[in-house]
C-alpha positions in Angstrom: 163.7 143.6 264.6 162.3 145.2 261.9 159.0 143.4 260.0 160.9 142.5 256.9 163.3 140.9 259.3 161.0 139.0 261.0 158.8 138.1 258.2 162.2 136.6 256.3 162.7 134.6 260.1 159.2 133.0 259.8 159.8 132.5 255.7 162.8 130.8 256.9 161.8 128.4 259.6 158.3 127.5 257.5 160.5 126.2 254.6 163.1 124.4 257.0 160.3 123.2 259.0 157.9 122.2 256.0 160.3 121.8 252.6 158.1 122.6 249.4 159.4 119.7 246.8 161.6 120.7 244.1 163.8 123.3 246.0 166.0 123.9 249.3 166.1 127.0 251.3 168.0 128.6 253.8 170.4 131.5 255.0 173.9 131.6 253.3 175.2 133.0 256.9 173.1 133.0 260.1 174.0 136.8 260.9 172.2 138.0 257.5 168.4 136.9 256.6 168.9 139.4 253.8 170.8 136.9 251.8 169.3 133.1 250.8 171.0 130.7 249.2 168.4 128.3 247.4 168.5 124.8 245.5 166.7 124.2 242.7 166.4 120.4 241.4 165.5 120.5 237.6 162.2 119.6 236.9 161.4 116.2 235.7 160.3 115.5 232.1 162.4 118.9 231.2 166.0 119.4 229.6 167.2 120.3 233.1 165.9 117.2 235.1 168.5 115.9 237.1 170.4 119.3 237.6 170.8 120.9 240.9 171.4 124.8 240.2 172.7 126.7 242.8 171.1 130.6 243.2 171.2 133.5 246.0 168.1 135.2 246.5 168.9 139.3 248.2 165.8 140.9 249.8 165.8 144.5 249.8 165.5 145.5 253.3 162.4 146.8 252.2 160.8 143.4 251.3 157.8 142.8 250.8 157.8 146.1 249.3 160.2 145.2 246.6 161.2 142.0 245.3 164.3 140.0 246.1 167.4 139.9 243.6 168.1 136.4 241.9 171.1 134.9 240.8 171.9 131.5 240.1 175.5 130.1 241.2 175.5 127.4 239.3 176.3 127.4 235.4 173.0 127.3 233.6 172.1 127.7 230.1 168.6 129.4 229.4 167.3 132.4 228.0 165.2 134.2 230.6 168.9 133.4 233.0 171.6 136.2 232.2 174.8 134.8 231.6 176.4 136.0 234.6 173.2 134.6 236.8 171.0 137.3 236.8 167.1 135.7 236.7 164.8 137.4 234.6 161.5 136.9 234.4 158.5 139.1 235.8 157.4 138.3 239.4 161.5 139.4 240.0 160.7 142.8 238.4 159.7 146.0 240.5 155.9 146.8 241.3 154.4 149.0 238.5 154.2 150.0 234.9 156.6 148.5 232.9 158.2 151.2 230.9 158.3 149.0 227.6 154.8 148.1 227.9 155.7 144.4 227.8 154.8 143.4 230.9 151.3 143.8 233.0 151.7 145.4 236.5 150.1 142.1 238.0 152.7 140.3 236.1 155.3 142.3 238.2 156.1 141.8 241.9 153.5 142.2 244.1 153.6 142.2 248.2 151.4 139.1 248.4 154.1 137.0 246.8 156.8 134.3 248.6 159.3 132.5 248.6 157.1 129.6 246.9 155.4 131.6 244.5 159.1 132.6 243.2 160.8 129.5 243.5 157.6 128.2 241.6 158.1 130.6 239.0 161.6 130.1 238.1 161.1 125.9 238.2 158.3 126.8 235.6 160.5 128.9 233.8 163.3 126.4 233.7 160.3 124.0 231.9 158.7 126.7 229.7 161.5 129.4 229.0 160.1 132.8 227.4 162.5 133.5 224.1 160.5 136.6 223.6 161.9 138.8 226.4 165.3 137.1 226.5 168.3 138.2 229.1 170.7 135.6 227.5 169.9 136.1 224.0 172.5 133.5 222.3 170.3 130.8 224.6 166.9 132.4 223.3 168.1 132.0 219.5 169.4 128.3 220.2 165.9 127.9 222.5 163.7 129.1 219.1 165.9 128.1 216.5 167.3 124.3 217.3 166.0 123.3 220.8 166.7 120.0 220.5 170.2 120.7 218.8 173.3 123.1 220.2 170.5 124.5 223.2 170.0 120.3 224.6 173.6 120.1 224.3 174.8 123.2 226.5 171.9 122.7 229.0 173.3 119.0 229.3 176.4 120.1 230.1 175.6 122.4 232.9 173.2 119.8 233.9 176.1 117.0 234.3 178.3 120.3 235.8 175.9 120.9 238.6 175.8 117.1 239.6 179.2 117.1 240.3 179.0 120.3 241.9 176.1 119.3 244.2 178.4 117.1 246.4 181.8 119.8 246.7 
């Protein structure tokens, strides 16, 4: 067993043992602890509370070197969320310089962080999305433009979409 693999093993039993509020955990398929499938329940007081938004998280068989790979399952409506899943934001990113200066490297990935500290990331995300480094950017111009307008509406919808998803 290598030590990514039994790191991702004691990850895994932690979070089943101990469940952190406001997401699930656990292995899509008992063979593979590269591949995660995780639960996020929308954060209360936000345009997403209520929602449960299905994602896979893909550790790099390096891991902790690198970061995992995010993608969410589940329909969702956000600007930092590529519209075919893809989660963008910068604890996902790879350790470093970012070439377009945007981002600081201890903004980036970093060995030290978890399965909490990115699950925490993206729930803060889904409360506080950043239009200014979009990957959808049709949902960043809503976001900015008319949050409470066309954005509340399309969020709702995936909202209502993932409760009756949650159950199948």
């Amino acid at each position: 067993m290598t030590n990514s693999n039994a790191r991702l093993v004691l990850i895994v039993q932690k979070l089943n043992k101990n469940p952190v509020e406001g997401f699930s955990a656990g292995l899509i398929d008992d063979d593979d602890i590269y591949k995660w499938e995780v639960v996020i329940i929308g954060p209360q007081d936000t345009l997403f509370e209520g929602g449960f938004f299905k994602a896979y998280l893909t550790f790099p068989y390096d891991y902790p070197l690198r970061p995992p790979k995010m993608k969410f399952i589940t329909e969702i409506w956000h600007p930092n969320v590529a519209k075919n899943g893809d989660v963008c934001i910068s604890i996902l990113h790879e350790p470093g310089e970012d070439k377009f200066g945007y981002e600081k490297p201890e903004e980036r990935w970093l060995p030290i962080h978890t399965v909490e500290t990115i699950m925490i990331s993206v729930i803060s995300m889904l409360a506080d999305p950043n239009s200014d480094s979009p990957a959808n950017v049709d949902a960043a111009k809503e976001w900015r433009e008319d949050p409470n307008g066309e954005f509340k509406r399309k969020v709702a919808r995936c909202v209502r979409k993932s409760q009756e998803m949650a159950f199948d």
